[in-house]
C-alpha positions in Angstrom: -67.2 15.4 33.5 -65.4 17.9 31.1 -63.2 20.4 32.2 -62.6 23.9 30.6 -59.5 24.9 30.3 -58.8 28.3 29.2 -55.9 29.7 27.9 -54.6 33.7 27.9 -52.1 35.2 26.1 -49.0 37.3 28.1 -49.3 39.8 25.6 -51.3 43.2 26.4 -52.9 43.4 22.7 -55.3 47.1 22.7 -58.6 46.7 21.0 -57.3 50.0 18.9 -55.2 47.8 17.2 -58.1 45.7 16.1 -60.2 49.1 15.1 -57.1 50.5 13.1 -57.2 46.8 11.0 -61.0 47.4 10.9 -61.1 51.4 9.7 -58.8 50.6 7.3 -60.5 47.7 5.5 -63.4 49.8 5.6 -61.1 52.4 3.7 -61.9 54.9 6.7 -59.6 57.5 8.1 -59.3 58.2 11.9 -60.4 61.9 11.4 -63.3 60.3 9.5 -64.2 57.6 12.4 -64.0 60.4 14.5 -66.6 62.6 12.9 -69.0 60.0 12.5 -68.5 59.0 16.2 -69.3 62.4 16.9 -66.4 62.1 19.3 -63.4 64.1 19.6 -60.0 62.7 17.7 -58.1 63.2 20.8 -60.3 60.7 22.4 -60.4 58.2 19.7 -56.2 58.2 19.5 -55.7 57.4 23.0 -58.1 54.4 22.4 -55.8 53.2 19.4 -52.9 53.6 22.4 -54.6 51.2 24.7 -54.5 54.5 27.3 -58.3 54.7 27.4 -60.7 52.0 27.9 -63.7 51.6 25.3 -66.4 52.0 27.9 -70.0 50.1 26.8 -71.4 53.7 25.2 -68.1 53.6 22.9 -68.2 50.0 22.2 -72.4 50.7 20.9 -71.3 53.6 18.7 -68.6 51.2 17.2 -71.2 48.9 16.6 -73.0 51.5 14.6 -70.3 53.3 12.4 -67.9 50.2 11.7 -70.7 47.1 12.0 -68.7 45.3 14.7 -70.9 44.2 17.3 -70.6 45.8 20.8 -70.0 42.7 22.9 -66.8 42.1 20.8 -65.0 45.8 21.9 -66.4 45.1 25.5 -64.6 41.6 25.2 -61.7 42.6 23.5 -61.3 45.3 26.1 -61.9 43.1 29.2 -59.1 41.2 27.8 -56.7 43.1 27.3 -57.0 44.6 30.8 -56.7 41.3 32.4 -53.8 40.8 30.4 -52.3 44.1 31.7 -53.5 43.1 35.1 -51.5 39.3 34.8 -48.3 41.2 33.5 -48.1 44.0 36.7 -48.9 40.9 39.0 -45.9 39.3 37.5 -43.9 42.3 38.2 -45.2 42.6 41.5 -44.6 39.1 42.6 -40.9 39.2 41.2 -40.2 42.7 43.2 -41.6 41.0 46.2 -39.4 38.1 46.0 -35.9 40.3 45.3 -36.7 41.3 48.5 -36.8 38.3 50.6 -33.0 38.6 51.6 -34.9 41.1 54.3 -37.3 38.6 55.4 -35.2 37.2 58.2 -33.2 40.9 58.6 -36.5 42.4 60.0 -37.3 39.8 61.9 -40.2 38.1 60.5 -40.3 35.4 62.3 -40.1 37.0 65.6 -43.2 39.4 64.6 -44.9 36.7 63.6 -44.8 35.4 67.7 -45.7 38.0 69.2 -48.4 38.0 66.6 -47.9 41.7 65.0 -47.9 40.2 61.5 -50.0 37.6 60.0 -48.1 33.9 59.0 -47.5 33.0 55.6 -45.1 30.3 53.7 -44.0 31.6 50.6 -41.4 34.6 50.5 -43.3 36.8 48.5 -45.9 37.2 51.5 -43.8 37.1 54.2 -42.0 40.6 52.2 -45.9 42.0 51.4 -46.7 41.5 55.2 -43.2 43.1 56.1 -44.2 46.1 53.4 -47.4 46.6 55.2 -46.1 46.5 58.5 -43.5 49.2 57.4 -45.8 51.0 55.3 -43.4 50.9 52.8 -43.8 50.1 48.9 -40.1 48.3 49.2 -38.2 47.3 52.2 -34.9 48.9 49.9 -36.5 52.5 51.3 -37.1 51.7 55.3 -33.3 52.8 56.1 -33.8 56.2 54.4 -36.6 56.6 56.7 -35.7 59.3 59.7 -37.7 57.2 62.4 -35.2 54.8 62.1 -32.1 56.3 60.3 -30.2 55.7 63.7 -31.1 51.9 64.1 -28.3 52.2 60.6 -25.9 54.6 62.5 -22.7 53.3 61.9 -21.9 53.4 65.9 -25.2 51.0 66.3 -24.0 48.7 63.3 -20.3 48.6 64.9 -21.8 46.8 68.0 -21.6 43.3 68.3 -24.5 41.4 68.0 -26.8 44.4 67.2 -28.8 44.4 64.2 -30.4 47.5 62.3 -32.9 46.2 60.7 -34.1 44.1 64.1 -34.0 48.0 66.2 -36.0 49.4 62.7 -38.8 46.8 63.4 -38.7 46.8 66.9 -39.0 50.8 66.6 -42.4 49.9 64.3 -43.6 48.3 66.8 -43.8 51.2 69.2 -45.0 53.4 66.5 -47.7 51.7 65.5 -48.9 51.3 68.4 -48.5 55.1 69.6 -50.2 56.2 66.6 -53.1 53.9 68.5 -53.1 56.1 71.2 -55.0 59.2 72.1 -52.7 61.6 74.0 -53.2 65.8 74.9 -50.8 68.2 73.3 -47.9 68.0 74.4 -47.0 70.1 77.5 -43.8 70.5 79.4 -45.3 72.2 82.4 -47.9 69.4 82.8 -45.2 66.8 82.6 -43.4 68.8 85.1 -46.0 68.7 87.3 -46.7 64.4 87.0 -43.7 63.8 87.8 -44.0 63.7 91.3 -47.2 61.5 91.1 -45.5 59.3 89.1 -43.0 59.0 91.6 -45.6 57.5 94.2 -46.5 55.0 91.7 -43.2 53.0 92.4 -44.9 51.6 95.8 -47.6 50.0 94.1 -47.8 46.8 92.4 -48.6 47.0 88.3 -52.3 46.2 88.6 -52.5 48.8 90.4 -50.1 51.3 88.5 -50.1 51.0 85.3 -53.8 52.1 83.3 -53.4 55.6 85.8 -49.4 56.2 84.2 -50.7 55.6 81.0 -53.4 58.1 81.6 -51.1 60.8 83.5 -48.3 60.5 80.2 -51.3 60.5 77.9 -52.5 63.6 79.6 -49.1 65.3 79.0 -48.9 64.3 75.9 -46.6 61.4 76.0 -47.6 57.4 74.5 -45.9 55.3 76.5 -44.8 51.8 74.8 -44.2 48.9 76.5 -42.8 46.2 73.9 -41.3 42.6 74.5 -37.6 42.8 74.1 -36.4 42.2 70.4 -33.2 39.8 69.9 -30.5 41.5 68.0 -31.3 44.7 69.1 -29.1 45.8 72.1 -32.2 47.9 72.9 -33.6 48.6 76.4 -35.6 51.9 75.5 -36.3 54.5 72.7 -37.5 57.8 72.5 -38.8 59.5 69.9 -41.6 62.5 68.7 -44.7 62.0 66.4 -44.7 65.7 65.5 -44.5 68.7 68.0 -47.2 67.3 70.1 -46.8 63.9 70.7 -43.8 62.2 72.6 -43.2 58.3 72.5 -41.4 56.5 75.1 -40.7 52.9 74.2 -39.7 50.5 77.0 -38.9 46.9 77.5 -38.9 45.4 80.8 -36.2 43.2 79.7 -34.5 43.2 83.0 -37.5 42.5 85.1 -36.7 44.5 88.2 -38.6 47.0 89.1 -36.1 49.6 90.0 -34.8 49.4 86.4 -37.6 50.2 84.8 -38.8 53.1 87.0 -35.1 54.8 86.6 -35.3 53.5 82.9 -38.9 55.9 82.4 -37.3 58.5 84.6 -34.6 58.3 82.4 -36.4 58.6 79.1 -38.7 61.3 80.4 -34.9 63.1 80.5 -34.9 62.9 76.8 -38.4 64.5 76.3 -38.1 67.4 78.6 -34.0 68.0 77.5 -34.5 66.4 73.5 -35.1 68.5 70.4 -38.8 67.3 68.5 -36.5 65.8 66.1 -34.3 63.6 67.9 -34.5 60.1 67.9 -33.0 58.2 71.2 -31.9 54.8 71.5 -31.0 53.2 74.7 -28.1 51.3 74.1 -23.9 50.7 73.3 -23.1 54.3 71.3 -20.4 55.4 70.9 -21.2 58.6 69.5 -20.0 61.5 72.2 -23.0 63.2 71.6 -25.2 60.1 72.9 -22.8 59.9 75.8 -23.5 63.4 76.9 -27.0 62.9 76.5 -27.3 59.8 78.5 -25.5 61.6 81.0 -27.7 64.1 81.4 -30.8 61.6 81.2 -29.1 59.9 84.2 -28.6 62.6 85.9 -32.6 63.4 85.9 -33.6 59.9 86.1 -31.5 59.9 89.5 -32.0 63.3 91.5 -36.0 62.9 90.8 -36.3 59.6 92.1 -33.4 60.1 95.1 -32.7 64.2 95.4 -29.2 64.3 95.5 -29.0 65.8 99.4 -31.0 63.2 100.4 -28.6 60.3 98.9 -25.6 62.5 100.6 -26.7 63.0 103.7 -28.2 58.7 103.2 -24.5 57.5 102.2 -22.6 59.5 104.3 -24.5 58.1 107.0 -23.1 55.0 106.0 -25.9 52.3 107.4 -27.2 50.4 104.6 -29.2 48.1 106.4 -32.3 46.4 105.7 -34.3 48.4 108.5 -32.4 51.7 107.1 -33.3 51.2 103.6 -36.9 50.6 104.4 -36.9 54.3 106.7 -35.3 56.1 104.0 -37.4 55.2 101.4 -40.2 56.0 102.9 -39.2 59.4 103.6 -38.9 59.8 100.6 -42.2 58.4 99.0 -40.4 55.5 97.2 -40.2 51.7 96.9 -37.4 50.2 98.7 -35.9 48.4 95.6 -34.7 51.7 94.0 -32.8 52.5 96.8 -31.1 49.3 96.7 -30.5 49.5 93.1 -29.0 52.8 93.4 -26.5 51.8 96.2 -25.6 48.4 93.5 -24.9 50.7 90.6 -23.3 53.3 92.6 -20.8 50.5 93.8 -21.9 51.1 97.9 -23.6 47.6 97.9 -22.4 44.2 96.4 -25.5 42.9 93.4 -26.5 40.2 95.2 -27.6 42.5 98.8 -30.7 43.3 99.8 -31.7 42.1 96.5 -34.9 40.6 98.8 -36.5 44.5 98.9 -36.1 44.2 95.1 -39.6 43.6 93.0 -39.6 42.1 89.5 -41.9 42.8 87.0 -43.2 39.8 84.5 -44.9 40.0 81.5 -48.7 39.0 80.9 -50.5 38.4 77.9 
């Protein structure tokens, strides 16, 4: 059995060069080649540069005027373009490993699980894959990115354990996925208008629930998100715009009970009806007093629409917190039980671990 090897040279040589070394043995000028080419010198010079490829029609008349055969320019050209081709893949692969300090940054590995990228071994790949999941020619640009210039906020980087570049991924996620999704302009009297049909939804179980909220937010112009919780992130929620007519709400269900994530969507639907188009919100440790105002207000919403505030007064100062109480008042009010418990925990009337039994948890499911 033989083998053929072949060998290629690193160097991009142009076929012009060859043709100037040709025309000039043949005591020809370029002007002259030119004119018998019936071509125009313009043409013919950026040949001799390498910047224009001698197409098969070039390479015949060749054949004719100088006596070199037209398979050899065609060869010499294919050449040279491979050659060209080896050198930028060089490049390429050398760019892609400078980057692979970002590999385990943006989480890689973690994507990989929960199977939004494909799997690869060498470093190089594992940064393409990251580039494509970004859309990015170089990971160096996704900070300068507004979609996720707050993920680098120095008030998110001061908090312990958080991680920029894990929130800038996990923020991906959700956009990807939105831009998936078919949703109506964007209305604020529509939403206004759901609201209180959402609000029934919190007495059904989430095979029951959750294609019609997807459809009611869609129909107001809002993609809701629902992604596994990222590590390194300190994130429980997001909200953000894809242009004036398109809100996304991103939400994890990271704490499982149910009361937490219907005063977690309340909350975020705060932030669209209350949020400029530009603003992007991050549900987390801020320290940034405009954050805090805005989470107040969010709060505030996410509260009163789910429990008007007269109703909670005239509840608490009541004072009977019991099991069979609970139950009544919720369903006066056209609510699951759990969120009146989980109000009376957070709002210090009821010790965590009470009534925790009218409490529902949500799991995920592949």
């Amino acid at each position: 059995m033989v083998i053929e090897q072949h060998m290629h040279s690193d160097l991009a040589i142009p076929p012009g060069e060859y043709l100037e070394e040709v025309i000039s043995a043949l005591g020809m000028t370029k002007d002259e080649l030119a004119r018998r080419m019936d071509r125009p010198a313009p043409k013919l010079s950026a040949i001799f540069k390498g910047h224009k490829a001698i197409t098969p029609d070039t390479a015949l008349r060749l054949e004719k005027v100088v006596g070199v055969p037209a398979h050899i320019w065609t060869g010499l050209e294919a050449e040279y373009r491979l050659a060209l081709a080896r050198i930028q893949d060089t490049k390429e692969h050398e760019r892609l490993k400078a980057e692979a300090r970002f590999v385990t940054r943006y989480r890689y590995a973690e994507l990989v699980r929960m199977g939004i990228v494909e799997k690869h071994t060498r470093p190089a790949d594992k940064v393409l894959a990251l580039q494509i999941f970004f859309g990015v020619t170089s990971l160096e640009t996704v900070p300068s990115l507004r979609r996720y210039q707050p993920a680098f906020r120095s008030s998110w980087k001061a908090t312990k354990g958080n991680k920029p570049e894990a929130i800038a991924s996990w923020l991906r996620m959700g956009e990807r996925a939105a831009a998936r999704m078919h949703c109506a302009p964007f209305r604020r009297a529509t939403l206004e208008k759901t609201v209180g049909t959402i609000r029934a939804m919190t007495r059904q179980p989430p095979e029951r629930f959750q294609d019609a909220l997807y459809k009611l937010l869609a129909a107001s112009g809002i993609a809701l998100v629902i992604c596994p919780h990222m590590p390194s992130t300190g994130i429980h929620g997001a909200t953000f715009w894809m242009g004036h007519e398109k809100a996304v709400i991103m939400m994890t269900i990271r704490y499982k009970w149910a009361d937490i994530f219907w005063f977690s969507l309340y909350h975020e639907l705060g932030h669209v009806l209350w949020d400029g188009c530009s603003t992007v919100v991050l549900e987390g440790k801020d320290g940034d007093t405009r954050f805090t105002k805005r989470e107040a207000r969010a709060n505030r919403y996410a509260a009163n629409t789910l429990i008007p505030a007269k109703a909670m007064k005239a509840f608490v100062d009541d004072g009977r917190y019991y099991d069979d109480d609970i139950q009544c008042f919720a369903d006066r009010l056209g609510i699951d039980p759990g969120i009146v418990v989980g109000r009376l925990q957070n709002d210090g009337l009821l010790e965590p671990s009470w009534h925790n039994d009218l409490r529902k948890r949500f799991e995920w499911k592949k």
